[in-house]
C-alpha positions, 0 to 999 in steps of 0.5 A: 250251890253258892252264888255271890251278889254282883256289888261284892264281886271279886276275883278270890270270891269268884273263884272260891265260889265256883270251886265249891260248886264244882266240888259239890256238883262232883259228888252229885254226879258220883250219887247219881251214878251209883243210885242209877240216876241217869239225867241231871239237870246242871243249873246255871249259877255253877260259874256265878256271872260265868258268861258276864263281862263282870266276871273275869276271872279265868274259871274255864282256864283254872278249873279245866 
């Protein structure tokens, strides 16, 4: 997973972030089916700052 710092904050890095996390939490998903992986733990910096007024870029509206 990627994160990025609160100081260098911006929407395009936002979004480039929380693309390839999703991207890679996608893959971790499709391993886990096929090596019978049944619980997988999904951390909170998949959406960096996801639930912090700092973040406004609309990540629940593009990547639903």
């Amino acid at each position: 997973m990627r994160s990025c710092r609160l100081r260098t904050l911006t929407q395009d890095k936002l979004r480039d972030v929380t693309a390839e996390n999703l991207a890679a939490l996608e893959k971790l998903i499709h391993y886990n089916i096929k090596a019978g992986i049944k619980v997988f733990r999904i951390s909170s910096d998949l959406v960096p700052f996801g639930s912090s007024p700092a973040n406004d870029f609309p990540w629940r509206t593009a990547f639903s």
